[in-house]
N, C-alpha and C positions, 0 to 999 in steps of 0.2 A: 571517437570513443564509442564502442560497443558495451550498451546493457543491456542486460537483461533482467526487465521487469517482474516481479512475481510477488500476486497478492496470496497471503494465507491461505490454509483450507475455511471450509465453511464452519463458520462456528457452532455451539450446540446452545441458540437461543430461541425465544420464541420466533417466528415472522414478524416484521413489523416493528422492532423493538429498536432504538437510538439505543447503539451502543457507542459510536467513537473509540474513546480511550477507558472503556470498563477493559478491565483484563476478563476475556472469557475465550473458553478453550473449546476446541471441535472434540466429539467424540473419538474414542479409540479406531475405530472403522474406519471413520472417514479421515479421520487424521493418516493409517496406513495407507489408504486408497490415495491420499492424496499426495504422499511420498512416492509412492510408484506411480501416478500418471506423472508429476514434477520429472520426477527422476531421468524417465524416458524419453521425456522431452528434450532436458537440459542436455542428456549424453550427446543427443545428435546436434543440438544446437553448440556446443562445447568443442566438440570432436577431438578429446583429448586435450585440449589446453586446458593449462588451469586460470582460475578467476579470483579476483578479490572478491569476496562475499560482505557485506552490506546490512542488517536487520533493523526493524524497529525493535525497542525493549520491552512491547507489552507479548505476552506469552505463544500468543498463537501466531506471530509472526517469529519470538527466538527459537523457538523451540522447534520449529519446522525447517526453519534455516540451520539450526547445528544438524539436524538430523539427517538433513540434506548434505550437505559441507561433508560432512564424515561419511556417508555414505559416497560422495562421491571421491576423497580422498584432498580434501582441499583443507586449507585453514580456518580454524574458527573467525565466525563472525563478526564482523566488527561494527557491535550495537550503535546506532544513532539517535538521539532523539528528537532528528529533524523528519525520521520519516515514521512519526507515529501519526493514524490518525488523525483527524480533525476536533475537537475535544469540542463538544457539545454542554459543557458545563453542569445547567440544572435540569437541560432534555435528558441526560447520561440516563440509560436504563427504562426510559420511558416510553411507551409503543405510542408510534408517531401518533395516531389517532386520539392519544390525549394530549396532545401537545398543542394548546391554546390558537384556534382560528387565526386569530390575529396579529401572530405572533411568527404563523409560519406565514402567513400574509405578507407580512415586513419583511420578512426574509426574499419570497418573491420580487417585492419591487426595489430590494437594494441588493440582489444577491454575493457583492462580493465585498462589501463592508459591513452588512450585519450581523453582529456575532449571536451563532444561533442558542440559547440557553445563557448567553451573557459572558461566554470564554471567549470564542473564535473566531473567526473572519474567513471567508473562502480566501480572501485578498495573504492576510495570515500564512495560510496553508501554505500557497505559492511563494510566499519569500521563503519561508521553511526547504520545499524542494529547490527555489532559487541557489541558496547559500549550498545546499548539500553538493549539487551540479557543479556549483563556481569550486567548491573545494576539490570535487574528483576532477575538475579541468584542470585543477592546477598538478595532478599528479603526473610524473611518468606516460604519455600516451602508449597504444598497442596494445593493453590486457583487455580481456574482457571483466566484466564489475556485473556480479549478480545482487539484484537487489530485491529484498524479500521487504514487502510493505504491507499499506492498507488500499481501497480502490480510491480513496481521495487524494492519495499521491500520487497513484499513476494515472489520475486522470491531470493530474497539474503537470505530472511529467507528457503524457500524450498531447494536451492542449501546450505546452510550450513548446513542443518541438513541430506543433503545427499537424499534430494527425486527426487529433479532432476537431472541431471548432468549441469556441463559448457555448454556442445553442446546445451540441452535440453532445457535453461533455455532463450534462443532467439525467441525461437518458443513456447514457453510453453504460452497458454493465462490464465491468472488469471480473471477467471469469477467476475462481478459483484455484488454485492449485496448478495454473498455468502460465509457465514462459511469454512474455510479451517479448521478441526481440526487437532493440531501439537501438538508430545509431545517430549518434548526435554529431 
């Protein structure tokens, strides 16, 4: 199965800030800049086939996926709520910096069952991209599947198909407005 991975453009927040699952949007600029570097990527990655398109529901992921979609002549997208974000609960909105010593403490020394703000789980996450996976396996094989997300899913999607490691996958930045081709 061929995907292609793609996180949002950059949002328009401060540095630093836990957003998760706040809905917040990229500015106009960067939102168009990030339709055309996407775009020209996907044409040569695509080469004319069409693709099932994929989106999370919070805004700066739909809204860049239809925009995409239709610019490139493809079907609208078909929103998920497996590939939102990591939802940070009572961190949402908060620049990491005030986010209690001790607290991201405990997140370090259990990083994949403690749920950070009291929602989520890294552990969480990955069943979330697990089930999305198990259900596009179960479709039709031979299409390509574009999937517009967050960086916490394509880093559970790149750590399960083995590109990253666990260590790797903390410091790994998933680029903006850019194509990851994956083939599972």
């Amino acid at each position: 199965m061929k995907l292609i991975l793609l996180r949002h453009p950059k949002i328009n927040a401060a540095e630093g800030l836990c957003y998760g699952q706040t809905d917040c949007l990229p500015d106009e600029d960067t939102f168009s800049a990030s339709i055309g570097l996407a775009f020209g990527a996907l044409q040569g990655l695509l080469k004319g086939r069409t693709a099932q398109w994929y989106s999370s529901p919070l805004l700066r992921c739909a809204n860049f996926s239809q925009t995409l979609a239709s610019k490139m002549s493809a079907a609208t997208p078909i929103i998920s709520t497996r590939l939102l974000e990591m939802n940070f609960g009572s961190w949402e909105n908060l620049a990491w910096s005030d986010i209690e010593r001790t607290q991201l403490d405990a997140w370090a020394q259990d990083p994949w069952h403690f749920k950070p703000g009291g929602s989520e789980s890294v552990s969480d996450l990955m069943e979330r991209w697990l089930a999305f996976k198990h259900d596009l396996e179960l479709q039709p094989q031979g299409g390509v599947t574009v999937v517009v997300t967050h960086a916490g899913i394509v880093r559970m999607a790149l750590l399960n198909a083995k590109i990253i490691s666990e260590q790797d996958m903390w410091t790994y930045s998933v680029p903006y407005a850019t194509p990851i081709d994956l083939t599972l």
